[in-house]
C-alpha positions, 0 to 999 in steps of 0.5 A: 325924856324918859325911855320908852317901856317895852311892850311884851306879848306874854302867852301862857299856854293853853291853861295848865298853869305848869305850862307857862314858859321859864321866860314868860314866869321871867317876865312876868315876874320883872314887869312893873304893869300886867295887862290882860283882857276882860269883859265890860262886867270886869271878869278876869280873862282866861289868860289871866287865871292861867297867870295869876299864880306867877303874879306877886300879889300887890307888887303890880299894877293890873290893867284890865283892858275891854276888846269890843266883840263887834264888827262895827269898824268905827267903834273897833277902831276907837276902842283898840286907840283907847287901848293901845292909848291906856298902855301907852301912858305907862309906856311912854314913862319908861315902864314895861308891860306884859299883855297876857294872852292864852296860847301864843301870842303870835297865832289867833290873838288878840295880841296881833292886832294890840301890835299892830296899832301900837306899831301904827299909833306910837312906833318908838315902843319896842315889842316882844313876843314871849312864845307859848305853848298853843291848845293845839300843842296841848291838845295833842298831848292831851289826847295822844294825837300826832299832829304830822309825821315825815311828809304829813300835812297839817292844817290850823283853821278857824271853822266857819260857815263855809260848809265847801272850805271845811270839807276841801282842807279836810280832803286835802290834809292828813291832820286838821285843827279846827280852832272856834268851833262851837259856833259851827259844830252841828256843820263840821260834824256833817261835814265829817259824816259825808266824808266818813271821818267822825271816828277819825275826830276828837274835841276839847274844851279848856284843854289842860286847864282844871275845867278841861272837857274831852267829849264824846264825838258821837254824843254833840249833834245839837250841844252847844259848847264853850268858845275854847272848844277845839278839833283835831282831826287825824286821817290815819 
């Protein structure tokens, strides 16, 4: 039999192509199949674009994989065994495979789940995580925002609906990153003006990639914005 490939989740950053890591371009460079996700239409994924610089042109097999955009838990479970099923059988003869991710492919990605049922469905694949530089590491730096400083506290947090948990890790932190947020936009913003800190809030779309967006916060009530779009909230 032969041995079994190795699994690589590969993350590229946030979207600057420069901020893929030397290991990642390493791996990327070495594997023989590239896999990312992609849309039922068979539009290339974010992470993707970010890599395809760092793919040689023919020299690998690319394998577009489709995450179904439910909460129904019968069709997720079937589409993610058909995933990890697809990459199983270039794994199983002895083939190593990048899944390309945006950010890190160990915080918020589709990555963590692509783990978790393989290491379920088929335990004898190694896998490895290849670090990356997150939108939050990049926002920061595109923004000239200090995440935490000594004792400081900093939040990472998908915003959501919960009006009362957005207000409460706003009060209890000194910096808040909230990832998603175009889905709720209209209540963080409120959220912000009771507790006085809009002018404290900066918000990102696409951030270091060719399409990045830094907008006006006094300008969004109302404005609908792509899914990466991120917030950073700085107390003082």
């Amino acid at each position: 039999m032969n041995k079994v490939g190795t699994l690589y989740g590969v993350g590229v950053g946030p979207g600057d192509p420069e901020l893929i890591t030397v290991k990642a371009f390493r791996i990327l460079q070495q594997v023989p199949v590239i896999a990312y996700p992609k849309k039922r239409k068979g539009s290339k994924s974010y992470a993707h674009r970010i890599a395809e610089a760092f793919i040689p042109a023919g020299e690998k097999e690319q394998v577009g994989l489709v995450f179904p955009m439910t909460k129904d838990q019968n069709i997720l479970e079937r589409e993610w065994n058909n995933t990890t099923a697809t990459l199983w059988e270039y794994l199983r003869r002895g083939q190593d495979v990048a899944f390309v991710t945006e950010g890190d492919p160990l915080l918020y990605s589709t990555f963590i789940h692509m783990k978790r049922v393989m290491q379920e469905q088929y335990p004898e694949v190694k896998i490895q995580a290849v670090p990356g530089i997150s939108s939050i590491n990049g926002a920061a730096a595109r923004l000239g925002i200090d995440l935490a400083d000594g004792d400081e506290r900093v939040a990472i947090v998908p915003a959501t609906h919960d009006r009362e948990a957005m207000r409460k890790v706003l009060e209890e932190n000194d910096c808040v990153v909230f990832l998603k947020v175009a889905k709720v936009l209209d209540l963080l913003l409120s959220v912000l003006d009771e507790l006085d800190l809009r002018r404290n809030a900066s918000v990102v779309t696409k951030v270091t990639s060719d399409e990045e967006v830094i907008w006006d916060v006094d300008r969004l009530d109302g404005l609908e914005l792509e899914y990466l779009t991120l917030m950073v909230v700085r107390k003082r």
